[in-house]
C-alpha positions as CSV (number, residue, x, y, z in Angstrom):
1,X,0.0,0.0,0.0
2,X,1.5,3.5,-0.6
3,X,2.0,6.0,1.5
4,X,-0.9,8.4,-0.2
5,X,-3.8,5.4,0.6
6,X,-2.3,4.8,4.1
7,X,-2.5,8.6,5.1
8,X,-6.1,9.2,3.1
9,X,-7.1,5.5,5.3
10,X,-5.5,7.3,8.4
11,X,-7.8,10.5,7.3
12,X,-10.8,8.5,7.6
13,X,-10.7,6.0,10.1
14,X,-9.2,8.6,12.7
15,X,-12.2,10.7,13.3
16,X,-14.2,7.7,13.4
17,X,-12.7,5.9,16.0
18,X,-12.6,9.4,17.9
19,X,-16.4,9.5,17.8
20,X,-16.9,5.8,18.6
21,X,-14.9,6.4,21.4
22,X,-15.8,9.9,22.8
23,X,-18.0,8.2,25.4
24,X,-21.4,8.0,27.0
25,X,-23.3,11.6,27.1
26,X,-26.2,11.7,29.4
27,X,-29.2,13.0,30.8
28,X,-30.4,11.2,33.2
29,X,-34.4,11.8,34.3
30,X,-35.3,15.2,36.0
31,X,-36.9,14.0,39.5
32,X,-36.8,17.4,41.3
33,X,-38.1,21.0,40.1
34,X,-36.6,23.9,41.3
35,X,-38.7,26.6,42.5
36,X,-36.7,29.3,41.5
37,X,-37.1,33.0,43.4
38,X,-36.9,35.3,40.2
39,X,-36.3,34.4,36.6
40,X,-33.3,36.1,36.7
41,X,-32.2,33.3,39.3
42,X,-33.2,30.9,37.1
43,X,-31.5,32.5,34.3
44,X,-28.0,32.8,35.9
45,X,-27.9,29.0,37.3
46,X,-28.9,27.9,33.5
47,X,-26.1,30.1,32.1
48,X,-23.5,29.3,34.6
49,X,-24.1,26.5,36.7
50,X,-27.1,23.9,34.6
51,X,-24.7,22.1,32.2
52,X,-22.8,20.3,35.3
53,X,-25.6,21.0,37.5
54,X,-28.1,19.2,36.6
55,X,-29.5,16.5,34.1
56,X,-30.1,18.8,31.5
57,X,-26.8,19.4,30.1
58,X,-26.3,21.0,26.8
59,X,-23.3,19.0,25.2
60,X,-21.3,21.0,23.2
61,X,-20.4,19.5,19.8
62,X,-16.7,18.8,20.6
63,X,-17.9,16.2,23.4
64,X,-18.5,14.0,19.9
65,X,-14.7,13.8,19.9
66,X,-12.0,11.8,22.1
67,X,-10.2,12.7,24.0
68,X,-11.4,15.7,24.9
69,X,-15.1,14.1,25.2
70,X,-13.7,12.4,27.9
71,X,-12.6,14.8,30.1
72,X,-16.0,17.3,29.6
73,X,-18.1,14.2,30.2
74,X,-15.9,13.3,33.7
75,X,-16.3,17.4,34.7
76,X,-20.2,16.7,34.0
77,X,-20.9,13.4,36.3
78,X,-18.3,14.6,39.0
79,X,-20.5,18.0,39.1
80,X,-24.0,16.4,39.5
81,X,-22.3,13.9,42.3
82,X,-21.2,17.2,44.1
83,X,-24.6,19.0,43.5
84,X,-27.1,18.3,40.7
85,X,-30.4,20.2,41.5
86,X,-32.7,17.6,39.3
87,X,-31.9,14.5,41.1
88,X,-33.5,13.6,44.7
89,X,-30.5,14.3,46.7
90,X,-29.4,18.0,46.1
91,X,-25.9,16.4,47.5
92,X,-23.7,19.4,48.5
93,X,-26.4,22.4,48.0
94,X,-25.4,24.4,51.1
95,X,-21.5,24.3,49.5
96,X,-22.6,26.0,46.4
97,X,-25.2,28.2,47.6
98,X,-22.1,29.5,50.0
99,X,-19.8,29.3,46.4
100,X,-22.1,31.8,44.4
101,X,-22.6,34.2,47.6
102,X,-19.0,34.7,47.4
């Protein structure tokens, strides 16, 4: 095989294996509603905080591709373990409330 049909193979197979391989991108089911205080509330956490937050993450279209998929997917889960206002357990809500106060 020469080198032109190795590197046009190489071309195509790469970004395939790096979407096969970005990983699992979730959102789990929403099991709490907030009741938020003001829409502008509301508005901030969705801006700032809702994409690790919660299960209604937006994924951005660069978590399609390894490896950085993997590292914005780990970001996501470790965040709603910390604090994820859809699930039962808020987890850690008095440690962010204290975060944004700051």
């Amino acid at each position: 095989m020469n080198k032109k049909k190795i590197f046009l193979a190489a071309v195509i197979v790469v970004p395939v294996l790096m979407v096969v391989f970005s990983g699992s991108r979730t959102n789990p089911p929403i099991v709490r509603q907030v009741q938020w205080d003001s829409p502008k509330t509301k508005a901030l956490f969705y801006r700032a905080c809702a994409d690790c937050h919660s299960n209604e993450t937006k994924w951005p279209w660069y978590t399609w591709f390894a490896p950085v998929s993997w590292f914005v997917i780990d970001h996501v889960n470790e965040g709603r373990e910390s604090f994820n206002i859809s699930a039962k357990d808020l987890g850690e809500a008095e440690e962010a409330a204290s975060k944004v106060e700051e």
